[in-house]
ZADOMI-650121 format. One record per residue (C-alpha): y, x, z; residue in three letters. Coordinates in steps of 0.05 Angstrom, whole numbers, plus 5000, padded with zeros to 4 digits. Example, Ala and Ser with C-alpha at 12.3 -4.5 7.8 and 13.67 -1.06 7.14 Angstrom:
! ZADOMI-650121
      v      u      w   residu
   4910   5246   5156      ALA
   4979   5273   5143      SER
***
This chain:
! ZADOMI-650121
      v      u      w   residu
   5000   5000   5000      UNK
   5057   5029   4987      UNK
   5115   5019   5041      UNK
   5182   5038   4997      UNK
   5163   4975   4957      UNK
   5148   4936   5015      UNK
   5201   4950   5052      UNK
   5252   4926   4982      UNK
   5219   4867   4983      UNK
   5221   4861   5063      UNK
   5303   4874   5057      UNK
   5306   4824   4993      UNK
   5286   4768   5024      UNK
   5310   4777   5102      UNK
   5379   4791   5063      UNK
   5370   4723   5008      UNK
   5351   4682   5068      UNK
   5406   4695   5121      UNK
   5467   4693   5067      UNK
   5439   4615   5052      UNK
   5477   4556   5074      UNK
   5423   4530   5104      UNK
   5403   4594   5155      UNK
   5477   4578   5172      UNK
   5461   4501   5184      UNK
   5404   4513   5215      UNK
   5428   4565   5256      UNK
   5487   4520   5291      UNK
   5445   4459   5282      UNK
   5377   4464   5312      UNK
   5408   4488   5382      UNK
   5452   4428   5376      UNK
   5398   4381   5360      UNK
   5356   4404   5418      UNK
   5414   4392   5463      UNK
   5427   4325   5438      UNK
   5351   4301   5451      UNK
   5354   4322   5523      UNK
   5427   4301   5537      UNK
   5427   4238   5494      UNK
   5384   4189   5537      UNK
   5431   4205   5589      UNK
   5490   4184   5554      UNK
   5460   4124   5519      UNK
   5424   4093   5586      UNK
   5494   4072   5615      UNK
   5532   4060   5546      UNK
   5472   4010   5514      UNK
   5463   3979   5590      UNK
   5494   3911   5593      UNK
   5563   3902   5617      UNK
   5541   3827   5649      UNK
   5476   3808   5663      UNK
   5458   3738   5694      UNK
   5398   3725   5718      UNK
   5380   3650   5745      UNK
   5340   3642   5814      UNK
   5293   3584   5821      UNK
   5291   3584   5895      UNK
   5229   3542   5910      UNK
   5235   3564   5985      UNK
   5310   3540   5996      UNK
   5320   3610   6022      UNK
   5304   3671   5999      UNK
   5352   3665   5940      UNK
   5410   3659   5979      UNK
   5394   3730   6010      UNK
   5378   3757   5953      UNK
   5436   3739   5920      UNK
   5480   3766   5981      UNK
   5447   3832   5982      UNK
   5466   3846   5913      UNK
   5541   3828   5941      UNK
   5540   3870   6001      UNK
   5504   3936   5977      UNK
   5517   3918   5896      UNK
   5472   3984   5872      UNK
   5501   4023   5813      UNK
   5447   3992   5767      UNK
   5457   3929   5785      UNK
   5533   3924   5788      UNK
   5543   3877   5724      UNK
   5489   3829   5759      UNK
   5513   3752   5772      UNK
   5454   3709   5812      UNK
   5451   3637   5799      UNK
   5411   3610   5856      UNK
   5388   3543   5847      UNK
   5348   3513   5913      UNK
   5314   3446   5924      UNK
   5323   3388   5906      UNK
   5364   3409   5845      UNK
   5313   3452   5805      UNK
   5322   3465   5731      UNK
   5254   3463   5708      UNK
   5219   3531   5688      UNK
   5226   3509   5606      UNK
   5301   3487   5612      UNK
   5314   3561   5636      UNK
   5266   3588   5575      UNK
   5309   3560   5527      UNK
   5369   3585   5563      UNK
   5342   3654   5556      UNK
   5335   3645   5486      UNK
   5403   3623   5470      UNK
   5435   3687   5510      UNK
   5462   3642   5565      UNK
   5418   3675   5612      UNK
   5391   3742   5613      UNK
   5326   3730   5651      UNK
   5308   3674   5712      UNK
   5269   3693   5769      UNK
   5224   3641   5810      UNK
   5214   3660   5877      UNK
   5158   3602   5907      UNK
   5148   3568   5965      UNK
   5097   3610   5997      UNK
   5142   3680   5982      UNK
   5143   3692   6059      UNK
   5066   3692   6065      UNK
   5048   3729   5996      UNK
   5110   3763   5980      UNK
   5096   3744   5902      UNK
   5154   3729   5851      UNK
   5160   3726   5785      UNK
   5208   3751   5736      UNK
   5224   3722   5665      UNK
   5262   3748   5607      UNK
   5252   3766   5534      UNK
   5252   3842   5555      UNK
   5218   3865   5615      UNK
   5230   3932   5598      UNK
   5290   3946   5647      UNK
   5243   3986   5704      UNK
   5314   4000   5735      UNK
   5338   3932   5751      UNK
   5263   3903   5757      UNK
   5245   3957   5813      UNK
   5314   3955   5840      UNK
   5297   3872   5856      UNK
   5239   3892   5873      UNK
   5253   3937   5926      UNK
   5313   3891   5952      UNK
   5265   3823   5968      UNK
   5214   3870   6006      UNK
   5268   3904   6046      UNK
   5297   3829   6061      UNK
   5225   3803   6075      UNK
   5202   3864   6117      UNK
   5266   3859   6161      UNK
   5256   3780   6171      UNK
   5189   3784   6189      UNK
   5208   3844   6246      UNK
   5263   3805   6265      UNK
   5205   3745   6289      UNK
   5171   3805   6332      UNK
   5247   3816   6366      UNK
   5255   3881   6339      UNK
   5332   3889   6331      UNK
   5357   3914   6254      UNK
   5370   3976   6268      UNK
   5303   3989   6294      UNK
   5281   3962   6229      UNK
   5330   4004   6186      UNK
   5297   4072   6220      UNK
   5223   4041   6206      UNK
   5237   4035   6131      UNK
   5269   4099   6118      UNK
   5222   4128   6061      UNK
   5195   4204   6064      UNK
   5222   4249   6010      UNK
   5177   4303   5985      UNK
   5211   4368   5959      UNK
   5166   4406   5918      UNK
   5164   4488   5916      UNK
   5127   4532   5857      UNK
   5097   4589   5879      UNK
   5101   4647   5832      UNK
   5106   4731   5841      UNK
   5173   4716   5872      UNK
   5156   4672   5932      UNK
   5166   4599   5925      UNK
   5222   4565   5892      UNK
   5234   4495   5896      UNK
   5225   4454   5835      UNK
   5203   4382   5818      UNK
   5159   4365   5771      UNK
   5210   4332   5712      UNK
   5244   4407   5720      UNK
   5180   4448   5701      UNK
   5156   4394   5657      UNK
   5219   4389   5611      UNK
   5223   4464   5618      UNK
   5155   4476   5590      UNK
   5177   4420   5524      UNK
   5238   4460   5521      UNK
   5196   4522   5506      UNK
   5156   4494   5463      UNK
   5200   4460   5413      UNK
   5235   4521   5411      UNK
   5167   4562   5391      UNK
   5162   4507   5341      UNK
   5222   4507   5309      UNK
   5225   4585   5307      UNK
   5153   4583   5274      UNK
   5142   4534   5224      UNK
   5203   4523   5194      UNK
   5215   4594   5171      UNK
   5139   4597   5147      UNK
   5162   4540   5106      UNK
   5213   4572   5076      UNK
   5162   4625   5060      UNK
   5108   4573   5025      UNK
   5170   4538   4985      UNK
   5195   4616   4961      UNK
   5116   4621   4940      UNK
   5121   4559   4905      UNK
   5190   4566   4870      UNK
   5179   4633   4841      UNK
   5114   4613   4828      UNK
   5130   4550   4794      UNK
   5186   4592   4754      UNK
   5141   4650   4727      UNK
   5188   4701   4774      UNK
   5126   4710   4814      UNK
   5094   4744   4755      UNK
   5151   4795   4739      UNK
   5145   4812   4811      UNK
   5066   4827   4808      UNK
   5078   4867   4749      UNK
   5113   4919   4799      UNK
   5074   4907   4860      UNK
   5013   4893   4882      UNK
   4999   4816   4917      UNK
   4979   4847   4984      UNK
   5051   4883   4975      UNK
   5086   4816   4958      UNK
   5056   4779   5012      UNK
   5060   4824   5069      UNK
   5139   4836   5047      UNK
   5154   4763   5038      UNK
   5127   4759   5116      UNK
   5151   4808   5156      UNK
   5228   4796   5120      UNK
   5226   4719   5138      UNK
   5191   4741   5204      UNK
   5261   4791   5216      UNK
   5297   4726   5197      UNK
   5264   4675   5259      UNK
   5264   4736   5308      UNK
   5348   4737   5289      UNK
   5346   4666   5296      UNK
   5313   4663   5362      UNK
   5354   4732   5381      UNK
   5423   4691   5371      UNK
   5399   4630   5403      UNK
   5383   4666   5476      UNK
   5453   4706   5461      UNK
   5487   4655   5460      UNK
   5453   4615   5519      UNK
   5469   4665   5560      UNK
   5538   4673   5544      UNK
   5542   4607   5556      UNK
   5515   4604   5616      UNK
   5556   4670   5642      UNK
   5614   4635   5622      UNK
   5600   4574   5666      UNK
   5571   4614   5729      UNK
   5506   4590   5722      UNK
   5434   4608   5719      UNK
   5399   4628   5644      UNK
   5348   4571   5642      UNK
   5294   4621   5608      UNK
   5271   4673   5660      UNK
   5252   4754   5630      UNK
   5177   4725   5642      UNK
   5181   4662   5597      UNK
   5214   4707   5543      UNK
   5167   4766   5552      UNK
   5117   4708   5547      UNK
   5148   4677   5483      UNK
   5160   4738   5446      UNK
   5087   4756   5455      UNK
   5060   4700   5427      UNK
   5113   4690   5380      UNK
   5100   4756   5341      UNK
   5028   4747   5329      UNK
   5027   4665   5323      UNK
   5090   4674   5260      UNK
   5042   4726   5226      UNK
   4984   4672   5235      UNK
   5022   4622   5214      UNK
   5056   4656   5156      UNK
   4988   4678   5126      UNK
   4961   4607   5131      UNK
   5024   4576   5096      UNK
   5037   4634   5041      UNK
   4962   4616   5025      UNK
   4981   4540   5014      UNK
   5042   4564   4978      UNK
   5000   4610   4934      UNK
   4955   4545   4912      UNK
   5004   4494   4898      UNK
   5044   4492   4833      UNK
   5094   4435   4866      UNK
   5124   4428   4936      UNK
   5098   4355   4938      UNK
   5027   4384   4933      UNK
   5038   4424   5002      UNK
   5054   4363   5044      UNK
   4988   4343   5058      UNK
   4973   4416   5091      UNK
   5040   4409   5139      UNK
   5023   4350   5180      UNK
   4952   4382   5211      UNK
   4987   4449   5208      UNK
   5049   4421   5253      UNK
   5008   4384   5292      UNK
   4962   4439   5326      UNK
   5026   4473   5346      UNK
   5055   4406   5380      UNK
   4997   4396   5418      UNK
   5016   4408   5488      UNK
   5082   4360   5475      UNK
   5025   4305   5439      UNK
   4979   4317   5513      UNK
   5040   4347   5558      UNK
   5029   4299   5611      UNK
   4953   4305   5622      UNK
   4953   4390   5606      UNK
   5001   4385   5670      UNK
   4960   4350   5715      UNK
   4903   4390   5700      UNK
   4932   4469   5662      UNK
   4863   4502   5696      UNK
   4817   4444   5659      UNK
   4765   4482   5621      UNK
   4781   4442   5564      UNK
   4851   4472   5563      UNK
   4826   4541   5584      UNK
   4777   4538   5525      UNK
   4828   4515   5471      UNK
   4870   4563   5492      UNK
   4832   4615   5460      UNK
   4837   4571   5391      UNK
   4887   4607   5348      UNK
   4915   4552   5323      UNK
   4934   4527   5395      UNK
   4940   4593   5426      UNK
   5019   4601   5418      UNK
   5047   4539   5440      UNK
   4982   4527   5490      UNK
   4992   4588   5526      UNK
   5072   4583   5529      UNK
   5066   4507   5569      UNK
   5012   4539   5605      UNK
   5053   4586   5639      UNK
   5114   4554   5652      UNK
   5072   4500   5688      UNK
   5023   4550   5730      UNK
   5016   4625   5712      UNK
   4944   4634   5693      UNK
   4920   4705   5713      UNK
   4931   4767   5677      UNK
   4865   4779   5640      UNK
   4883   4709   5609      UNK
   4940   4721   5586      UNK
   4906   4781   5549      UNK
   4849   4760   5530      UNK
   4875   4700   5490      UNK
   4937   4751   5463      UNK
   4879   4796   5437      UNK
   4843   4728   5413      UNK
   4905   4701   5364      UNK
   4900   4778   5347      UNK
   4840   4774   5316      UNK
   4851   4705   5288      UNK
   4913   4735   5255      UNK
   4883   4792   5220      UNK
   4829   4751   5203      UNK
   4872   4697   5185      UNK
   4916   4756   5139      UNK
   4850   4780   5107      UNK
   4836   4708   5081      UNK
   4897   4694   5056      UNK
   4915   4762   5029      UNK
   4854   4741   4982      UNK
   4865   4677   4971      UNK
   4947   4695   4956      UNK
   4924   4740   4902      UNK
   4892   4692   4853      UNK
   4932   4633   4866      UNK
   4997   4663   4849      UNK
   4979   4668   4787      UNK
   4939   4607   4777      UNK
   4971   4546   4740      UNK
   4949   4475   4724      UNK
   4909   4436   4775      UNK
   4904   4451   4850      UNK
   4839   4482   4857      UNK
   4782   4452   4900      UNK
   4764   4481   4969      UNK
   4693   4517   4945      UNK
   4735   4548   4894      UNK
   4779   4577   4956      UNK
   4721   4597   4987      UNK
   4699   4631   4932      UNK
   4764   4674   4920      UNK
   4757   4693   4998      UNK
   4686   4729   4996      UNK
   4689   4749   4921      UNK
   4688   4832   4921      UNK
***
């Protein structure tokens, strides 16, 4: 192989790439977008919450409805401050499909029936066309037990104070215990932490070996790829075209934690992404891009139209967004030999092993011993597609069928 040529080809298309618009856009914009995911929901849970809400209350016990209703006017929660209660007691009931069809006309926004026997069972029920409010729903929740609890002490003579002290709930503070001591941290911290990481490992990865498969396709597509082969050799082409868009994701990525943590200086507060998670990142970055580079130059090399690669990107994507797909149940459970096996899986390795530690360190000889694993997936990975890169770039006409592939990867 010879390195001057490789190393033109490595300069010619780190340099083509950043001097786009696009490495620009993408740049400014992916940072941006991440931000606006996690900062969004905040935004958008108080500006789409309704102003007024009115909610009827069919007060079949001629009591609890009153309560209920000054509760909400003595301690008015911030959740429930647009709430008006329309209590209606005995013997003037609106019947349960008068207030139905008030719901459906938006005169009311839900009605709540609390029975006769609420006292004995502590059962209501709520009605509305969405029930999806958890806020307001646990909120009333929480307010008729408090009422009901107290009432019910009150009939053993226990004075409301006493009662007060009784139902103050236990808070549990968490800590994470790492090389450092423990630190305190909750579980939505780590969690979101370990997403964070992720999606960042995603968008560092697969969108610049994208722009590697549609630079396979376009000069393949446009005969350029066969000028090229006339002055090197495939292997030459394809480890070039690699390691230059590699240079251009590890400048991406480079900027990106630059300007975090100028950010962060700026605003006297902590860099989000310890040395370890980087050390972490970058080692599985490095060797997951090459494995993922190979694998998509190969599908570039294969297809004479972009349209013809689609198919391959939605499996590809997916085993790299597998611990965001099963987040929830690889954090209850990181040591599961399930997720200790496919952690060795070189498609899952990168993004795996990244979650993995930001939710519990495994121990050292893991961490190795899957590194050296997507290792030896990579160059095996590189072999296959160095093979399969040098026929297909000059093939033209139809896709060719898998045994065909298979056939360009063992022939001598």
């Amino acid at each position: 192989m010879n390195r001057k040529k490789v190393w033109h080809i490595i300069r010619r298309e780190y340099v083509e790439s950043v001097r786009k618009k696009s490495f620009l856009f993408g740049l400014v914009a992916t940072p941006l977008l991440m931000l606006g995911l996690i900062a969004l929901p905040l935004f958008t849970e108080d500006i789409l919450a309704d102003e007024v809400v009115t909610v009827a209350v069919l007060d079949e016990s001629n009591e609890w409805g009153n309560r209920l209703r000054e509760s909400v006017a003595e301690e008015p929660a911030e959740r429930l401050a647009g709430l008006q209660l329309l209590v209606y007691t005995p013997p003037e009931l609106p019947t349960p499909a008068i207030l139905d069809a008030r719901v459906t006309t938006g005169d009311l926004t839900a009605w709540i029936l609390l029975p006769e026997d609420f006292e004995r069972t502590g059962i209501f029920e709520y009605h509305s066309e969405s029930i999806t409010n958890l806020a307001r729903l646990s909120n009333l929740e929480s307010r008729l037990e408090r009422l009901l609890v107290r009432h019910k002490a009150a009939r053993f003579g226990m004075a409301e104070a006493d009662v007060d002290a009784l139902l103050v709930g236990v808070q549990l503070k968490t800590f994470q215990i790492g090389e450092e001591g423990g630190r305190e941290a909750s579980f939505d911290q780590v969690y979101f932490h370990a997403i964070a990481l992720v999606m960042i490992l995603f968008f560092a990865l697969l969108p610049t070996g994208q722009i590697l498969m549609r630079s396979v396709i376009e000069e393949k597509s446009s005969r350029v790829i066969e000028v090229l082969i006339s002055s090197v050799t495939p292997r030459e082409l394809m480890v070039g075209k690699i390691v230059g868009l590699g240079a251009v994701g590890l400048t991406l990525i480079g900027t990106w934690t630059a300007i975090g943590a100028l950010i962060a200086a700026r605003l006297g507060a902590d860099f989000p992404i310890g040395g370890d998670d980087l050390a972490v990142f970058v080692l599985y970055f490095v060797p997951g891009y090459f494995f993922y580079a190979a694998l998509l130059g190969s599908v570039g090399s294969i297809c004479t139209a972009e349209r013809d690669a689609q198919p391959f990107l939605t499996p590809i994507s997916l085993t790299l967004i597998l611990p965001v797909m099963l987040g929830f149940a690889i954090a209850q459970s990181p040591d599961h030999v399930l997720v200790r096996t496919a952690s060795f899986v070189p498609f899952f390795t990168p993004s795996l092993m990244l979650f993995r530690f930001t939710i519990k360190q495994p121990p050292l000889w893991e961490l190795g011993a899957t590194w050296l694993s997507l290792v030896a997936g990579t160059a095996a990975m590189f072999w296959a597609s160095s093979r399969i890169f040098r026929v297909g770039i000059l093939l033209t006409g139809k896709r060719p069928t898998i045994p065909e592939i298979a056939r360009w990867v063992w022939a001598r």
